[in-house]
C-alpha positions, 0 to 999 in steps of 0.5 A, a space after each residue: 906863702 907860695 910853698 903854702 899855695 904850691 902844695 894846696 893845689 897839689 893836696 887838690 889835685 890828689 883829692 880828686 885822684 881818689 874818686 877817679 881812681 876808684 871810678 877807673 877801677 870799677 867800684 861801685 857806690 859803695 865806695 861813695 860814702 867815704 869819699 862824700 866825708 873827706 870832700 865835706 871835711 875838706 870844705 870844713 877845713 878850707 872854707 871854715 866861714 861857710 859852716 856855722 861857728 858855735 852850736 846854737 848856729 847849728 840849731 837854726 834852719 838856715 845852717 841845717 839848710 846851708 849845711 845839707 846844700 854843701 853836702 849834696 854838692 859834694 855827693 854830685 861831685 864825687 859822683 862825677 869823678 866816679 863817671 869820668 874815672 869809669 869813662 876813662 877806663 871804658 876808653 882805655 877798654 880796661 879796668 885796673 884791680 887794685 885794692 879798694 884802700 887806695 882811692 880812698 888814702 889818696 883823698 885822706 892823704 890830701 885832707 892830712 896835707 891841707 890840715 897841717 898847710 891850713 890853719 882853720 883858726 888863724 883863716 877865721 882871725 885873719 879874715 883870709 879865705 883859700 880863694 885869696 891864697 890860691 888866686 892872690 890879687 897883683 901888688 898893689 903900686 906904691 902909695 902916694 904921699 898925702 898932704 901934711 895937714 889933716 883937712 887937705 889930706 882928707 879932702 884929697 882922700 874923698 876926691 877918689 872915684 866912688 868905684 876905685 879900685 881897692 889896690 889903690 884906695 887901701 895903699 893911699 888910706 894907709 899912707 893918709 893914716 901913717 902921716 901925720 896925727 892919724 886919729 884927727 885924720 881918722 875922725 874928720 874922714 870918719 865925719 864926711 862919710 857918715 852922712 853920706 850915702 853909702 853909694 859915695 866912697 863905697 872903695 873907700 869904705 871898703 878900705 877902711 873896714 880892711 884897715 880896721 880889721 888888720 889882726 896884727 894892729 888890732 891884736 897890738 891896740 895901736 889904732 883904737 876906736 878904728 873899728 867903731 870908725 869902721 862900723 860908723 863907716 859902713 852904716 846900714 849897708 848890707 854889702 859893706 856889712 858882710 864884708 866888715 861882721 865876719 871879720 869882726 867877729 874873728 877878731 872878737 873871738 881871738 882877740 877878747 881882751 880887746 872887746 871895748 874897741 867894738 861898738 857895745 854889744 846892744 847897739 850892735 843887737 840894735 843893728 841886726 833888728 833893722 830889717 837886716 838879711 837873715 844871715 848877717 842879722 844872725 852874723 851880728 848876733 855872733 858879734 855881739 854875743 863875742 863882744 859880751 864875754 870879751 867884756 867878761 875877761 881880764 883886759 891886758 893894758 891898751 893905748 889911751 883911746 884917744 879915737 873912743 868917740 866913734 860910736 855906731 849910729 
């Protein structure tokens, strides 16, 4: 993981090099197209959750809209490194000749490092983002131990801040779960934050969507019904949402033959058509969509679903 990110930040700085050189070396405009395609290419490989994911999304106004915003921001920025490269050269009261070629396999040389360092689909399943990989949280302490029965480990559980750091709530999650009958406890947690308001155990919440969506236990089946525990979880909240649908959605697409661990595909359809933004109603259409032709294919054996009572409301 740290090779992984020693050599992204690298292929970033190359990739940067390549406008500034150009710009140091006096080409005009012409020159920005090329490099406005690799900076957009380089966006669609790192950031893949930003662009939409099948072609009816690009269809949609807002993709278009979002799409030309990521494009423009890039012409802006290769633009810069042009000015700061011809700056520089203006200073040093000299402009190397070198061939246009260079500049240009300097930032597609960087786009090639990151592609073979980054796996697109793999990001989308795990729900990782660079800024992650690039700016990793610190270790979180070691967990600690709960209470062997179900009710005073949950009761303890629901005892944390509103507003607990996820370094904390998630490890102690965990360790609740892993002690003892782990879908009795995941129901009675389940049935304390359902009627509760979504300000109350929002780190909690948080911690469970993250639990839920793990792609190695999911993909495994060892905790089924803990993705309806988490959309039961996150209710209507529309931040708890966003941190929940697109990682589901990943799930769904690499994992279909696991499509009845989610809620039914019209109870989620149901959820986008209450007042939701645009962006996450049109990220619940995705869901639901994903979950349907997971239904459609061959299913490997799974667990007994001792937790399939979890249902969204």
């Amino acid at each position: 993981m740290r090779l992984r990110m020693r050599v992204l930040q690298a292929a970033t700085a190359v990739l940067y090099m390549g406008p500034l050189v150009a710009g140091l070396s006096g080409f005009g405009w012409a020159m920005l197209p090329p490099f406005v395609a690799i900076f957009v290419l380089w966006l669609v490989i790192l950031r893949p959750h930003q662009w939409p994911q099948s072609h009816a999304e690009w269809l949609t106004r807002d993709a278009w809209l979002a799409a030309g915003a990521q494009v423009l921001s890039q012409t802006l920025l290769v633009a810069v490194c042009f000015g700061v490269g011809r700056g520089i050269g203006g200073a040093l009261g000299t402009l190397p000749m070198l061939h246009p070629i260079l500049p240009v396999a300097l930032s597609f040389a960087a786009l090639a490092v990151a592609r073979s360092f980054w796996d697109t689909d793999r990001a989308l399943a795990e729900g990782l983002s660079i800024d992650e990989l690039m700016y990793p949280a610190p270790q979180p302490p070691a967990p600690v131990r709960l209470p062997t029965t179900t009710d005073a480990a949950v009761a303890e559980l629901l005892a944390q801040p509103d507003d607990a750091p996820l370094s904390k709530a998630g490890p102690f999650l965990e360790e609740m779960l892993e002690d003892g009958d782990a879908f009795a406890r995941l129901t009675a947690l389940v049935d304390a934050l359902t009627p509760a308001p979504a300000a109350r155990h929002r780190s909690l919440r948080a911690a469970l969507i993250l639990w839920a969506t793990d792609p190695a236990a999911f993909a495994a089946g060892t905790a089924p019904g803990a993705l309806r525990a988490a959309f039961a979880a996150a209710g209507q909240d529309a931040d708890l949402l966003r941190l929940l649908v697109p990682r589901a959605v990943a799930l769904a697409r690499a994992v279909p033959d696991r499509a009845d661990q989610f809620p039914d595909p019209a109870v989620i359809e149901d959820m986008a058509r209450r007042g939701m933004p645009v962006d996450l109603a049109q990220a619940l259409g995705q869901l639901a969509n994903a979950v349907r032709r997971g239904h459609a294919t061959p299913r490997r054996p799974a667990p007994a679903a001792r937790a399939a009572g979890f249902q969204q409301a």
